[in-house]
C-alpha positions in Angstrom: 58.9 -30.1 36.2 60.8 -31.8 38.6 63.1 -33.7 36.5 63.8 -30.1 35.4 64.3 -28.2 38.7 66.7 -31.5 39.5 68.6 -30.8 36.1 68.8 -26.8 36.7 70.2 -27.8 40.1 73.2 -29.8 38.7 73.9 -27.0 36.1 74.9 -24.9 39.0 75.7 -27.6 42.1 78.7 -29.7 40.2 79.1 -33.2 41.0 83.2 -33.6 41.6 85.1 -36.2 40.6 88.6 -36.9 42.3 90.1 -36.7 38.5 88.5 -33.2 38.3 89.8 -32.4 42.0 93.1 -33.6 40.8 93.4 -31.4 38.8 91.9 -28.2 40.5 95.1 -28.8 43.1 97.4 -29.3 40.4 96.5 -26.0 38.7 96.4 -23.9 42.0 99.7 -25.1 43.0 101.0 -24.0 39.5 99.3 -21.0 39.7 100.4 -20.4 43.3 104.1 -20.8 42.6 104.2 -18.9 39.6 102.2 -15.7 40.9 104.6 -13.4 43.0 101.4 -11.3 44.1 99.6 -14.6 45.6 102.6 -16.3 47.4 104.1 -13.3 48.7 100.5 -12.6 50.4 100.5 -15.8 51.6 103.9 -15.3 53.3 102.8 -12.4 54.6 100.3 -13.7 56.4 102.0 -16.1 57.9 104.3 -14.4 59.7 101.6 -11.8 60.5 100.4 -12.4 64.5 97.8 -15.0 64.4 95.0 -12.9 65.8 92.3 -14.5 63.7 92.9 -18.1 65.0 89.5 -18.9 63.0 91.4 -17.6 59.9 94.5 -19.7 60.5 92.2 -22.7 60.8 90.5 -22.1 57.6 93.6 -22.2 55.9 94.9 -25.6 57.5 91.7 -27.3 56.2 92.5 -25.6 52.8 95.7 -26.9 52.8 94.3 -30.7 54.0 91.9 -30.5 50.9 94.3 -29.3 48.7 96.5 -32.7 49.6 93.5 -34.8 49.9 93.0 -33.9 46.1 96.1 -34.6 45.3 96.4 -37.6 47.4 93.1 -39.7 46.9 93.4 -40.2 42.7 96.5 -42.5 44.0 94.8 -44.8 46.1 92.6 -47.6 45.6 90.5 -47.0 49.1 87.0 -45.7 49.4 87.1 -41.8 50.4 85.9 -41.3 53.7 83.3 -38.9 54.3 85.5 -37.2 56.4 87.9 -36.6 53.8 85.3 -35.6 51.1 83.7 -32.6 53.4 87.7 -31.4 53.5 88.2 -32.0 49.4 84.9 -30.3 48.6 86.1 -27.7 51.5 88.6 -27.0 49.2 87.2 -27.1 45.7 84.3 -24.3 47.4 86.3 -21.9 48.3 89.0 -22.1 45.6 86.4 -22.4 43.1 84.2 -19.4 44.3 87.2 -17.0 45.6 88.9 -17.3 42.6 86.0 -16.5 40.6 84.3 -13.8 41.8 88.5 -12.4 41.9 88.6 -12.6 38.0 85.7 -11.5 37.4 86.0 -8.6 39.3 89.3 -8.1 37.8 88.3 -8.5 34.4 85.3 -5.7 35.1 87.8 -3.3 36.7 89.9 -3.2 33.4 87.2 -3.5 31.1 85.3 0.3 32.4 85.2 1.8 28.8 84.0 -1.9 27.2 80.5 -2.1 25.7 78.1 -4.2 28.7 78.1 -6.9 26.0 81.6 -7.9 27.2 80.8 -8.3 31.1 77.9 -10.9 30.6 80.3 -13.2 30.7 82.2 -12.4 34.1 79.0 -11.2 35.7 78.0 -14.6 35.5 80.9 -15.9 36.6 80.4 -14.3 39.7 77.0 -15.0 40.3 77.5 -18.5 39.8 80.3 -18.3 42.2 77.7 -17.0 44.8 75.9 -19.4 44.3 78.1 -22.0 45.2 79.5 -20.4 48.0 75.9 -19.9 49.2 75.3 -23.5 48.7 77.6 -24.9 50.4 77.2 -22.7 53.1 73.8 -23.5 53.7 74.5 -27.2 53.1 73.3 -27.6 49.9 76.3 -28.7 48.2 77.5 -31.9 50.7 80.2 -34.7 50.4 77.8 -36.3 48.4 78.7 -34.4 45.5 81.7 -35.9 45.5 81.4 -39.0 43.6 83.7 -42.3 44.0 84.9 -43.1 40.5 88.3 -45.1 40.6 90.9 -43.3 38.7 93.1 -45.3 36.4 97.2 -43.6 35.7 96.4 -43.2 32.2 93.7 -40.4 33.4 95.8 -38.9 35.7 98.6 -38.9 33.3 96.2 -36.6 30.8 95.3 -34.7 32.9 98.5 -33.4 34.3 99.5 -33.0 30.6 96.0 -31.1 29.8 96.8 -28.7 33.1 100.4 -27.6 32.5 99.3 -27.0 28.5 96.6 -24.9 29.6 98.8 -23.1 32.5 101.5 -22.8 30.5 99.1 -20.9 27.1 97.5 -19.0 30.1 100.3 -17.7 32.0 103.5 -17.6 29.7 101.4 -17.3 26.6 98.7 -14.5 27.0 100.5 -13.8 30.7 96.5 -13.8 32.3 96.0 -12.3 35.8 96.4 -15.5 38.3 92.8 -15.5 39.6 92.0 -15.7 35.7 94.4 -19.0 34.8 93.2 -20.5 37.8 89.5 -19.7 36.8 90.3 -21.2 33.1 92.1 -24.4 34.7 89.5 -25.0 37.0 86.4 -25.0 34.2 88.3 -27.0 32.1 89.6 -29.2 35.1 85.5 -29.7 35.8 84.5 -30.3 32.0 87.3 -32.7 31.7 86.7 -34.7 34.6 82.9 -34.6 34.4 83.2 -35.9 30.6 85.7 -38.7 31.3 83.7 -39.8 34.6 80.6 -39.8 32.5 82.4 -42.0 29.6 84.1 -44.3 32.0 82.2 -44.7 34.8 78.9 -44.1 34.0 76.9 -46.4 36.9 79.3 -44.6 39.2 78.3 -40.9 38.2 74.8 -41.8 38.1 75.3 -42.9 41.5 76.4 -40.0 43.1 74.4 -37.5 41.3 71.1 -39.8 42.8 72.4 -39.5 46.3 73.2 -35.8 45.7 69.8 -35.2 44.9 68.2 -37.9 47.3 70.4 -36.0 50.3 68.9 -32.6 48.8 65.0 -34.1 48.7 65.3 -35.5 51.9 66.4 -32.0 53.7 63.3 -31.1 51.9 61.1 -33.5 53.2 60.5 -35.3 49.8 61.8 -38.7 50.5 61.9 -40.9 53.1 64.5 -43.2 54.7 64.5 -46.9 55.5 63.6 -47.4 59.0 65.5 -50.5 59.0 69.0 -50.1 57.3 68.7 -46.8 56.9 69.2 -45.9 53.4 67.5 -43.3 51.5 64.6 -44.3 49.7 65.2 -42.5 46.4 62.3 -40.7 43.9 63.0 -43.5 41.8 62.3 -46.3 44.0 58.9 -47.7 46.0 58.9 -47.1 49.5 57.2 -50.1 51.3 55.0 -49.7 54.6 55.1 -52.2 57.3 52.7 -52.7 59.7 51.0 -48.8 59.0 53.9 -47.3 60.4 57.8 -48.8 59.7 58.7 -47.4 55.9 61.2 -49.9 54.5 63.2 -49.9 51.2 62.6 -52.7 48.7 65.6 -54.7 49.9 64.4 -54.6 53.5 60.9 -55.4 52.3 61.5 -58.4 50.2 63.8 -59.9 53.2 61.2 -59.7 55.3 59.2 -61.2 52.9 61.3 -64.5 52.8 61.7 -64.8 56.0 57.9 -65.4 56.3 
């Protein structure tokens, strides 16, 4: 049961690579520039009074997470935490506004279609609620950001996988923005997921244990290391010292040697 409940959880919290992320900002910046309706609010509200600083600030950390995506597939250093809480910032909001957009769009011009043909962006929106909600009530964390190195080869795919998809989307079957976006961004998350998982597969492992170990802990099903601090996963013996000190395996056998 609870290797279920853990599966069901990653079905609907996504562990993001910075190849999927990549690609996210590629496709909103192509979907930005080419939608009158979305840039034109955008300069709007800039030179509207800023009397919602709180909004204004929400948008610069958009913006950072947007160029954080862009940025980090480029370089060889570890992602700070810092800079994951702004990328998966980012990913949230574009990921769950432009979601619950389409599908409320699609449902506006679909009144006289059978109910068979709103399944689909129903869901949409409620799983876009759900990761709002998520992430809101912490949930979804920088640890679902995994830290798989990204060769130019990937990147290079990708940016050709985007602007095919943008271009069928937009130029092709000229789809409402919020929709493109919405089709970029689940393929930008299958794509990346399935590469990550082919490539790197000790890497995604990785961060989907410390996902869940973050998750169980808030939950008060693990425990940490009272020595160096790390989480003592579901999959791992916790070791206690003395009746009281719980200690890793690591910590435990060092101990042990220096007897």
């Amino acid at each position: 049961m609870e290797l279920l409940r853990d599966r069901i959880k990653r079905f609907f919290l996504p562990i993001f690579s910075p190849l999927s992320l990549f690609m996210m900002s590629l496709s909103f910046l192509l979907v930005f520039f080419f939608s009158e309706t979305l840039w034109s609010g955008f300069f709007i509200f800039l030179n509207s009074p800023f009397s919602r600083p709180r909004l204004t600030i929400l948008l610069l950390l958009f913006i950072a997470g947007l160029v954080l995506s862009l940025y980090c597939v480029f370089t060889e250093r570890k992602i700070t935490a810092i800079e994951k809480r702004v990328m998966l910032f980012f990913a949230v909001v574009s990921n769950g506004a432009s979601g619950i957009i389409a599908g409320r769009h699609i449902i506006e011009k679909s009144t006289d279609a059978h109910w068979i043909f709103l399944v689909l962006p129903m869901w949409n929106i409620i799983n876009c609620v759900i990761l709002l909600a998520s992430y809101r009530f912490g949930a979804v964390t920088e640890k679902n950001i995994s830290d798989e190195k990204t060769t130019r080869l990937e990147v290079l795919v990708a940016v050709m996988i985007i602007l095919a998809i943008f271009v069928v989307c937009r130029f092709v079957f000229k789809l409402y923005w919020a929709i493109t976006f919405s089709i970029c961004v689940i393929y930008s998350t299958s794509f990346g997921d399935a590469l990550g998982a082919f490539l790197h597969p000790r890497e995604r492992q990785m961060a989907e244990e410390r996902a869940a170990a973050e998750s169980n802990l808030t939950a008060g099903k693990v425990e940490k290391c009272g020595l160096c601090g790390r989480i003592i996963t579901s999959l791992e013996t916790p070791y206690v010292i003395n009746r009281r000190l719980i200690v890793c395996k690591e910590c435990h056998d060092n101990i042990q040697s220096h007897k």
